[in-house]
Every structure is written in structure tokens, then in C-alpha cells.
C-alpha positions as protocol buffer text, in pm:
chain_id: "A"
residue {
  index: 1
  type: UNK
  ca { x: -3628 y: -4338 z: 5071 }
}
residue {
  index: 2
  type: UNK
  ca { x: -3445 y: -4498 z: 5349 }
}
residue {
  index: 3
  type: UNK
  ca { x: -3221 y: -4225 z: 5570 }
}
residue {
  index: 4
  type: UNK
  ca { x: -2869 y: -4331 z: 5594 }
}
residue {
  index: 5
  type: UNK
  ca { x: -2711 y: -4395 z: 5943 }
}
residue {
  index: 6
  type: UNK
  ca { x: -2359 y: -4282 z: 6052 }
}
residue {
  index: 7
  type: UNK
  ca { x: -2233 y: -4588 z: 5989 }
}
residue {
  index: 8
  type: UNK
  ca { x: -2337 y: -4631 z: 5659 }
}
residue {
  index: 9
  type: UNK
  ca { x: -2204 y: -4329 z: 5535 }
}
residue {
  index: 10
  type: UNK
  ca { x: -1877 y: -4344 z: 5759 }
}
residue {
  index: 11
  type: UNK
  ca { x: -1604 y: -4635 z: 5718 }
}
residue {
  index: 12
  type: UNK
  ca { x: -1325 y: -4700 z: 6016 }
}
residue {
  index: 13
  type: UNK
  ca { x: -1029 y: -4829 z: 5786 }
}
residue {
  index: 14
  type: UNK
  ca { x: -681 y: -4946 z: 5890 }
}
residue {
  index: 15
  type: UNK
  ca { x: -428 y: -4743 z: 5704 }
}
residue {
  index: 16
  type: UNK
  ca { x: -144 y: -4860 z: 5456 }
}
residue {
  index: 17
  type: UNK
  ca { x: 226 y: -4804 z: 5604 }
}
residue {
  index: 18
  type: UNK
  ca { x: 261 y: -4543 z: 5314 }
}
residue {
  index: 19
  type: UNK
  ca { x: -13 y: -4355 z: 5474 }
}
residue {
  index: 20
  type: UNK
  ca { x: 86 y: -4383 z: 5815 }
}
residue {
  index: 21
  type: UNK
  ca { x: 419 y: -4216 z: 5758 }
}
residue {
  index: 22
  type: UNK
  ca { x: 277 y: -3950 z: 5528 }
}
residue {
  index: 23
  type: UNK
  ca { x: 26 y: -3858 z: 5812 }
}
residue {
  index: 24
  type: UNK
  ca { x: 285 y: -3891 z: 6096 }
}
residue {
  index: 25
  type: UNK
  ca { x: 552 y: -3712 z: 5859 }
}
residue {
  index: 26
  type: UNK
  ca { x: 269 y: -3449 z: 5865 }
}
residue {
  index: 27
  type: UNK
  ca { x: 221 y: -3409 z: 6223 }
}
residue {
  index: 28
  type: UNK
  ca { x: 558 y: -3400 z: 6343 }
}
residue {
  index: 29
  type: UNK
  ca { x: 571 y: -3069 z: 6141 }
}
residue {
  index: 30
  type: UNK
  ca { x: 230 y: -2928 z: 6246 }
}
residue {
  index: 31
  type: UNK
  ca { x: 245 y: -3029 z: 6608 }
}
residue {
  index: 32
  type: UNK
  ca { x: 577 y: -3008 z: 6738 }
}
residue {
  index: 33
  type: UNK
  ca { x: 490 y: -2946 z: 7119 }
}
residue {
  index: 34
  type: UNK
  ca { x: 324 y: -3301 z: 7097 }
}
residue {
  index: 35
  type: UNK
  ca { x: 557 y: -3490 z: 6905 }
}
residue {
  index: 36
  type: UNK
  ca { x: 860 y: -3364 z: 7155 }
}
residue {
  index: 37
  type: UNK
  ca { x: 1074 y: -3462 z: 6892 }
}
residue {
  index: 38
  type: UNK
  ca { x: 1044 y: -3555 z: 6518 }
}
residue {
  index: 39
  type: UNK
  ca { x: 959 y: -3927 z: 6496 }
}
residue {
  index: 40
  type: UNK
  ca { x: 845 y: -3959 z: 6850 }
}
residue {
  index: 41
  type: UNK
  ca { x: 480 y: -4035 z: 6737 }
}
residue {
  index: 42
  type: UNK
  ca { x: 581 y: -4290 z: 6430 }
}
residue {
  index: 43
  type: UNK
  ca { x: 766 y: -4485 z: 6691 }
}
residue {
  index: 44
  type: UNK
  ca { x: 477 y: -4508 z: 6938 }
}
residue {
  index: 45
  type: UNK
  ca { x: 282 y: -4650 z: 6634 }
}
residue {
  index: 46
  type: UNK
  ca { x: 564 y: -4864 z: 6562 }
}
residue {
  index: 47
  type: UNK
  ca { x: 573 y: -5003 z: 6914 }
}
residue {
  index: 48
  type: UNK
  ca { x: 205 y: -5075 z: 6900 }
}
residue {
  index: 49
  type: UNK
  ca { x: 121 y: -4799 z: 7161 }
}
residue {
  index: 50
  type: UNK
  ca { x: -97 y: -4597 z: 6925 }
}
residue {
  index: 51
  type: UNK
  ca { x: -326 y: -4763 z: 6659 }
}
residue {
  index: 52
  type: UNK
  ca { x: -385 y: -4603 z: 6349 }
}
residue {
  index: 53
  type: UNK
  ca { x: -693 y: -4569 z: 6180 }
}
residue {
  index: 54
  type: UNK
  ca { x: -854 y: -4367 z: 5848 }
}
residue {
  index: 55
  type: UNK
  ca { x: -1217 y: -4273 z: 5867 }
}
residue {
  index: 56
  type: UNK
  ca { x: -1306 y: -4318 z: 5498 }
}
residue {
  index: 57
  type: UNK
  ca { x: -1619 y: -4055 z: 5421 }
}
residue {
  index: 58
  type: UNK
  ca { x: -1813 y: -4092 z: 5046 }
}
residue {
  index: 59
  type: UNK
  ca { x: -1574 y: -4348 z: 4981 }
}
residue {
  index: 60
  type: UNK
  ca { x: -1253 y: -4104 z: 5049 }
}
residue {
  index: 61
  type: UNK
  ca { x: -978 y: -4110 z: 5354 }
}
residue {
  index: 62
  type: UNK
  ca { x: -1094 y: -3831 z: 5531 }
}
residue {
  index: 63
  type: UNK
  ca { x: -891 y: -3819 z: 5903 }
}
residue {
  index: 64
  type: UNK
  ca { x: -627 y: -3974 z: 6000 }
}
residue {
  index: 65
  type: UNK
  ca { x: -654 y: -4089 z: 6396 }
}
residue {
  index: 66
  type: UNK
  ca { x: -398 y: -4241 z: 6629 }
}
residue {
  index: 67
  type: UNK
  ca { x: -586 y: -4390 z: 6944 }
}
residue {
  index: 68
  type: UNK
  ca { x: -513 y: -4615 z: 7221 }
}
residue {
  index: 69
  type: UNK
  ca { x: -747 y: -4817 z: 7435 }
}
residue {
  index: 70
  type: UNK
  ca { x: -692 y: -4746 z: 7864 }
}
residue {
  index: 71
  type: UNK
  ca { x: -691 y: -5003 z: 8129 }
}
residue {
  index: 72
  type: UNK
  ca { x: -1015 y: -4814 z: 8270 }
}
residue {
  index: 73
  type: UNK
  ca { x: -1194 y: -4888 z: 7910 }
}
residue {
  index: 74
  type: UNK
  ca { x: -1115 y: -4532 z: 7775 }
}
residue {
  index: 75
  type: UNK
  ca { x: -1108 y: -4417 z: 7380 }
}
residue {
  index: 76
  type: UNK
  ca { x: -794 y: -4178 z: 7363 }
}
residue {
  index: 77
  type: UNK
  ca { x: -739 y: -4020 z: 7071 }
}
residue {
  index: 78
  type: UNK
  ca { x: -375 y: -3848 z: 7041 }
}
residue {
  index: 79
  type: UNK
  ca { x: -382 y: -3782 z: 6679 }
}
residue {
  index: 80
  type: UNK
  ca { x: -711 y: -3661 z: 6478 }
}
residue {
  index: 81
  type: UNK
  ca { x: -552 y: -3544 z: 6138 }
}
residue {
  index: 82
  type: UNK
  ca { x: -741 y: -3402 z: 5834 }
}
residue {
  index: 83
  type: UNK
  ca { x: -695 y: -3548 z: 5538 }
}
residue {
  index: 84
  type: UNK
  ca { x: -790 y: -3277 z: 5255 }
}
residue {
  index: 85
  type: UNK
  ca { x: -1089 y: -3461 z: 5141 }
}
residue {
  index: 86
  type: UNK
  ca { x: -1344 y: -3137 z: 5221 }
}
residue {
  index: 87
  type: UNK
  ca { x: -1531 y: -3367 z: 5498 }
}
residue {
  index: 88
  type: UNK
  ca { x: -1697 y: -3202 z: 5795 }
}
residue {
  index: 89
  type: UNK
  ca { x: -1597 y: -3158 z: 6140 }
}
residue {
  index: 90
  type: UNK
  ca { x: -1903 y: -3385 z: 6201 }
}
residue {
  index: 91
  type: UNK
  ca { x: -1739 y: -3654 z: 6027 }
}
residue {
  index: 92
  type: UNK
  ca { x: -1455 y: -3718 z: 6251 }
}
residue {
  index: 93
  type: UNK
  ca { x: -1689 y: -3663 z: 6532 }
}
residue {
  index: 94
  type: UNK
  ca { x: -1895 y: -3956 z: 6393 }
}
residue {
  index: 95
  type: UNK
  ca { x: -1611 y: -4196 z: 6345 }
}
residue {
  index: 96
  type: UNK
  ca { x: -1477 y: -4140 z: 6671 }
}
residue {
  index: 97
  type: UNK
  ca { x: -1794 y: -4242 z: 6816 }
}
residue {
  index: 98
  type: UNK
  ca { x: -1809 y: -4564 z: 6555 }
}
residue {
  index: 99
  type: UNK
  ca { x: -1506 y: -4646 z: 6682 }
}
residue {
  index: 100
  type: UNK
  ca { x: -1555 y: -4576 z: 7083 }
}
residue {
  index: 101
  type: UNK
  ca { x: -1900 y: -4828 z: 6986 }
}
residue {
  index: 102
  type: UNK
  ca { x: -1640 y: -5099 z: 6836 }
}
residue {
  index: 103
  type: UNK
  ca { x: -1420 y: -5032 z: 7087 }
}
residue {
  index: 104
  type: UNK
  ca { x: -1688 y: -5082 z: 7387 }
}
residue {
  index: 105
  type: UNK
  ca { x: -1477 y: -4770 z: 7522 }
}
residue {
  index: 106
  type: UNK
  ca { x: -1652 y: -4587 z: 7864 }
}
residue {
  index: 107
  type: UNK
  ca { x: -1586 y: -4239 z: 7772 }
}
residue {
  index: 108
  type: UNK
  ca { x: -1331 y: -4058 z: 7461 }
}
residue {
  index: 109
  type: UNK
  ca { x: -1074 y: -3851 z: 7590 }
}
residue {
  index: 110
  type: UNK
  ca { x: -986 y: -3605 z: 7277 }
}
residue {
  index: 111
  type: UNK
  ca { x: -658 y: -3435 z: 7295 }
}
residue {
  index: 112
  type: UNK
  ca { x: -622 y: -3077 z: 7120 }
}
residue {
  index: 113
  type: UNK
  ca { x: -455 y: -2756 z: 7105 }
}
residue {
  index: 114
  type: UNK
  ca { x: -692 y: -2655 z: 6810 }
}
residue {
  index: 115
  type: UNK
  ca { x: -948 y: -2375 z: 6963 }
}
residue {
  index: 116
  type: UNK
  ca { x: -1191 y: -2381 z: 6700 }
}
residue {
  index: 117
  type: UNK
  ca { x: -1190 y: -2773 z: 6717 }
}
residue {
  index: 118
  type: UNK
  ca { x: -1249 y: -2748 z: 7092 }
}
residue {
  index: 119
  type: UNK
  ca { x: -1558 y: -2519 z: 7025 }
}
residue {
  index: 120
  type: UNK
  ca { x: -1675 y: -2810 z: 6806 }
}
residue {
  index: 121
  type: UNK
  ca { x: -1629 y: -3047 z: 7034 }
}
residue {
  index: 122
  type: UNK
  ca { x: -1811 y: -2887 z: 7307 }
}
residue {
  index: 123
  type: UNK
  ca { x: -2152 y: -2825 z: 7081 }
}
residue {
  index: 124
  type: UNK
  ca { x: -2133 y: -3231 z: 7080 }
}
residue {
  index: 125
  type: UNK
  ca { x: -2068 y: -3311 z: 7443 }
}
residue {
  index: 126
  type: UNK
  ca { x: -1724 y: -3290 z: 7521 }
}
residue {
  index: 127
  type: UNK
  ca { x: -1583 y: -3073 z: 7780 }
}
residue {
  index: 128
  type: UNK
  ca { x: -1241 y: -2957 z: 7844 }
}
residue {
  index: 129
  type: UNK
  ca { x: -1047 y: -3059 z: 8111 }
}
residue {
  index: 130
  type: UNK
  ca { x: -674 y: -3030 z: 8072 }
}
residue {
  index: 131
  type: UNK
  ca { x: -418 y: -2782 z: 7946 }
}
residue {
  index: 132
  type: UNK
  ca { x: -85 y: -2850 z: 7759 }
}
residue {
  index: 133
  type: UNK
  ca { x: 195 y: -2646 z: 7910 }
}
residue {
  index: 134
  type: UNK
  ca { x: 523 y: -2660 z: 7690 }
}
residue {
  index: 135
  type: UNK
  ca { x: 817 y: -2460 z: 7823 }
}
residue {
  index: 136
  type: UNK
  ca { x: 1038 y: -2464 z: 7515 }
}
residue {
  index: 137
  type: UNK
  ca { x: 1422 y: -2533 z: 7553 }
}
């Protein structure tokens, strides 16, 4: 028996509008310190500034991601989104790195204010190297 690869078990798809704004709709509740104001994400989307993408796991959408290629080659995810199909944390590691391979991206830059995902992170490579300061108004 042949062992399955990341890739064959992980799909990068391009969302549907209808899932798009469901996600986004999501987000702008759940993270309001990065949205800055309801909408604010949707429109960068909109604008082509962030790409959307689904990585499909066992045939499923399991995250939702909003990424953005830099001028220095650089994979930056600003939205990684569950999607309530019981995938792994490994899982959206995986299709961040399919991607960053498709991509030809020099490094991933994986914003967060989830602690436990940060721990994750770190156990596969990452290492943190900003903090988000919000003063609220």
C-alpha cells in the first residue's frame, strides 16, 4: 500500500462568493481588532488585495485563508479560518505550505492572536515575531 502525500490528501480550492462572505461575515465578528471595522476585510478581497482560498481535506472545505503574495516573494496569510469540518491543526499547516510551494513564496508570514495556534505553529517551525497592539476607542 502506497502512503499518501500531503498533497494528495489536501486540495487548495478557490472559494464560491457565497462562501467568501459567509467566512468574512464570520470574521468580522470573531476578530474585530483585525477587521478595524465590519467589512474592512470583504473589501480588501473585493479590491483584489487578499486572495481567498479553501483547503478542501477528505473531500470537505476545511479552512478558509485570505493571503497575499509580497514584493520580496513572501506567503502572508491574514485570515486562516476553521471551517467546522473536525480537520486537524496539521491540515491548515499542510495547505499553507502547498500553497507557499505553488506560490514559489521565500518564507510564510502567519498572522494570529490565537495562543494555542501560536504554540502549534512553533512545534512546526514558525517563530513569533510581532505583537498586535489595539488601543480601543
Amino acid at each position: 500500500m502506497k502512503t499518501l502525500s500531503p498533497g494528495e490528501l489536501i486540495e487548495l480550492i478557490v472559494p464560491d462568493q457565497a462562501m467568501v462572505d459567509a467566512a468574512l461575515r464570520r470574521f468580522d465578528a470573531t476578530a474585530p481588532a483585525l477587521c478595524r471595522e465590519p467589512g474592512y476585510c470583504r473589501q480588501l478581497v473585493a479590491e483584489g488585495f487578499l486572495e481567498a482560498a479553501v483547503i478542501h481535506w477528505q473531500g470537505e472545505p476545511a479552512f478558509f485563508l485570505c493571503w497575499r503574495m509580497t514584493s520580496d516573494r513572501g506567503l502572508w496569510i491574514d485570515i486562516a479560518q476553521t471551517l467546522s469540518a473536525g480537520a486537524p491543526t496539521d491540515v491548515l499547516f499542510d495547505g499553507v505550505a502547498l500553497l507557499a510551494d505553488r506560490e514559489h513564496a521565500r518564507y510564510i508570514r502567519f498572522l494570529t492572536m490565537r495562543r494555542g495556534l501560536v504554540k502549534l505553529a512553533q512545534q512546526r517551525g514558525y517563530q513569533p515575531e510581532a505583537v498586535l497592539l489595539v488601543q480601543p476607542q
